[in-house]
N, C-alpha and C positions, 0 to 999 in steps of 0.2 A: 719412462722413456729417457734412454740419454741424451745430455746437450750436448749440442753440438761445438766446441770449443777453437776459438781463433787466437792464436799467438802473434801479437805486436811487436817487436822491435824498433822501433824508432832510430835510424841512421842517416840525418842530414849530410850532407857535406861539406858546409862552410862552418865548419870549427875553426875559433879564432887563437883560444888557450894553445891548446896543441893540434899543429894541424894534420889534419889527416887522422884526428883523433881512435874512429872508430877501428880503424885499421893497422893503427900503432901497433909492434909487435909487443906482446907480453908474454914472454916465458919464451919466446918463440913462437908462439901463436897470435893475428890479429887480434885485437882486444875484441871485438866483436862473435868473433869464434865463440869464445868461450860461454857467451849464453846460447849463440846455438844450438849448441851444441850439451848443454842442460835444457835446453826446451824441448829438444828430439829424442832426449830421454824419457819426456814424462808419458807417463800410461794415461793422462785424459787428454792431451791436447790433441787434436784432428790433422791441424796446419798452419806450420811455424813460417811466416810473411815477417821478410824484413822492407822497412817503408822508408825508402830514401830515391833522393833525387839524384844520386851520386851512382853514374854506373860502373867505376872502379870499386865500391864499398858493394856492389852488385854482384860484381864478378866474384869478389870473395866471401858474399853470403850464398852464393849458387854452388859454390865451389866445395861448400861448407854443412850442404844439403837443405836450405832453405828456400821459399817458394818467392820469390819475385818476379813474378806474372805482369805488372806495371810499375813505373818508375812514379815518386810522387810527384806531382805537379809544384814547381817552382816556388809558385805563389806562397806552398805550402809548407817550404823547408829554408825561409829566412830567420835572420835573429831572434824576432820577434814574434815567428808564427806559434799559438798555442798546439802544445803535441794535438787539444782537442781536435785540433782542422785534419791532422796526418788520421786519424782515427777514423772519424767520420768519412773523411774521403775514404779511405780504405773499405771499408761496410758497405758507401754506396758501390762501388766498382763492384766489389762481390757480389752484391745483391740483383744487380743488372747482369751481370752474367751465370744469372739463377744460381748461386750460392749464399746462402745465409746461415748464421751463426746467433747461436743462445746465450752464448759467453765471450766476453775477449778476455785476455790476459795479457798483458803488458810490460816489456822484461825490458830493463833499460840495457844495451852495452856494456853504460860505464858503470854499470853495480852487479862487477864479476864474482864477487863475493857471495857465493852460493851454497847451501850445505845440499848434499846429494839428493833430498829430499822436500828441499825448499818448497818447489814449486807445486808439484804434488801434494804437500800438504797442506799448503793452503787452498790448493783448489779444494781439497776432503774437506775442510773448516769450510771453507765457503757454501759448500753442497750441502753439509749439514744444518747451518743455519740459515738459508733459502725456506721461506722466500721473507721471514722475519728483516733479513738485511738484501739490500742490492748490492753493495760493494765491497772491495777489502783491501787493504793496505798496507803497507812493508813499513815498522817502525821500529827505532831501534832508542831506547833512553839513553838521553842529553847525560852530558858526565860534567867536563869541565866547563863547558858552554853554556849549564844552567840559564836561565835570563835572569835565577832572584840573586845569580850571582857575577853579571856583568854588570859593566859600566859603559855610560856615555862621555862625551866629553862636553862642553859647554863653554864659553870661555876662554877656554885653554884650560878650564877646571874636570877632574872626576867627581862623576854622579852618578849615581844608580840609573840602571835604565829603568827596572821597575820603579816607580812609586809609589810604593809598597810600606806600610807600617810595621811588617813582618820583616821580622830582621833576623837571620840565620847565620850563627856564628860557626857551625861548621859543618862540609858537604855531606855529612851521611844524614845529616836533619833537613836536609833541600826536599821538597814532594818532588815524587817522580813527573819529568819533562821527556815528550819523546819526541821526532823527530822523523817524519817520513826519508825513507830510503828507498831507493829502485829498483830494490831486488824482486819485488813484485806488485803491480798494482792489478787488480779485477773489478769487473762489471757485468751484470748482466747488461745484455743491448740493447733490449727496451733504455731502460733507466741509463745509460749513458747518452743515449739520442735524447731524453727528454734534462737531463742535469748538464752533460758535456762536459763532465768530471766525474773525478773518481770518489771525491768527497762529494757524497750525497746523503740525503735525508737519517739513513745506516749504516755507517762503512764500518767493516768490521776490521780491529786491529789485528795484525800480522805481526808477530815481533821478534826480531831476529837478536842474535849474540853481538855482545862490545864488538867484537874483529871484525864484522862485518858492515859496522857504520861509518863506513867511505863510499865514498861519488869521485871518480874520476872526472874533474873539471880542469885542473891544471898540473901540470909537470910534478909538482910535489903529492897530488893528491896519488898520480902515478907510480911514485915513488915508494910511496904507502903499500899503497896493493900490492907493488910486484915484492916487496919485503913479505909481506903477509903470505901472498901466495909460494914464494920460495920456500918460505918457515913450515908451511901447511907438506909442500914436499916432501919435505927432508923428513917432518917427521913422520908422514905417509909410508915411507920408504923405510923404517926401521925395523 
C-alpha cells in the first residue's frame, strides 16, 4: 500500500537576520519559491503545506502552488517556538479535517540548495529501509569547522575546544564530522508524535555534496547561495 506523504515547509514571519527572509528575492525568485517548487516536483509527495503565520509569505506560497488551508497559530511561530509545535499543529488540523498522512517530509526555505533528485531520493532510501529506521536526515561533512580542530577562548587565552588527547596535525587525518542541513528531514507520523524530532531512536543519514552545506540565516550566508546558485546557472546553460 502506498504512504500517504505530507510536505512541511516551515515559513514564520518574524525573521530578525534578514527580514522578510522567506520571501527575499533570489535569482529573482522568493527564496521560498524555490523549494516549492522542488517539492511539487517529487513523484511521492501527495501535498506540499507551507506552515506560517505570515499571510504575505502565504500569498506567495499560494501563488507558487502550494496548499495553505490554515495560517499557523502565533503562539507557534515566535523566536523561540520548536519547528516540533508547527508540525504537530499541522497533523492535528489535518487529521480533524479527516485527513491523515503516513509520512512527513520537511523542506526548509533556506536550504535551497537542492540536486533535482534530492528529495525523491531520500524518500526511496527511506522506504527502503522502513520500518528498520523511522527517520532520515540531510547531512553534509564538517570541512573547516571540524570541532578536533577549533578553539575556545579562555582568559583571553586559545584552547582546544575538544579535550581531546588526539591531536591531528593535518585536516585529511580529522574523522569524518557531519552536520545536519535542511535540505531534507523525514518521519514516519507515528514516531514523530511519540519522539517530536527528527532524531529519534534510527535516523537514517542523508548526505548531500560540499556546495550544498549552507543554511540561509544571515545576509552573508545569502550571499553564498546566490553565488552558488548563479555558478550552478551558468554552467547549466553551457
Amino acid at each position: 500500500m502506498k504512504s500517504k506523504i505530507l510536505a512541511i515547509i516551515p515559513a514564520r514571519g518574524g525573521s530578525k537576520g534578514i527580514p522578510q527572509k522567506n520571501i527575499k528575492l533570489l535569482l529573482g525568485k522568493p527564496l521560498i519559491v524555490w523549494t516549492i517548487e522542488q517539492a511539487l516536483l517529487s513523484e511521492y509527495i501527495d501535498r506540499v503545506f507551507v506552515s506560517t503565520d505570515d499571510p504575505e509569505i502565504a500569498s506567495v506560497a499560494r501563488d507558487a502552488g502550494a496548499d495553505i488551508p490554515f495560517l499557523r497559530p502565533k503562539e507557534f511561530a515566535q523566536d523561540n517556538s520548536p519547528t516540533s509545535d508547527a508540525v504537530i499543529h499541522a497533523l492535528d488540523v489535518f487529521e480533524k479535517a479527516g485527513e491523515s498522512f503516513d509520512i512527513i517530509v520537511l523542506l526548509e526555505p533556506t536550504s535551497p540548495l537542492r540536486e533535482n533528485r534530492d528529495i525523491d531520493n531520500a524518500i526511496e532510501s527511506f522506504l527502503r529501509h522502513s520500518p528498520d529506521i523511522s527517520s532520515l536526515v540531510s547531512v553534509g561533512e564538517v570541512h573547516l569547522e571540524n570541532p578536533y580542530i577549533m578553539k575556545t577562548v579562555e582568559n583571553n587565552c586559545i584552547v582546544p575546544l575538544l579535550k581531546s588527547e588526539q591531536v591531528f596535525f593535518q585536516r585529511q587525518q580529522l574523522p569524518e564530522i557531519f552536520f545536519p542541513y535542511g535540505v531534507i528531514y523525514m518521519s514516519s507520523v507515528p514516531a514523530y508524535r511519540q519522539w517530536k524530532t527528527f532524531y529519534q531512536n534510527k535516523t537514517l543519514a542523508y548526505k548531500i555534496a560540499r556546495w550544498q552545506n549552507y543554511e540561509i540565516d544571515d545576509i552573508y550566508d545569502f550571499y553564498c547561495v546566490e553565488a552558488i546558485m548563479k555558478n550552478s546557472v551558468k554552467e547549466a546553460g553551457k
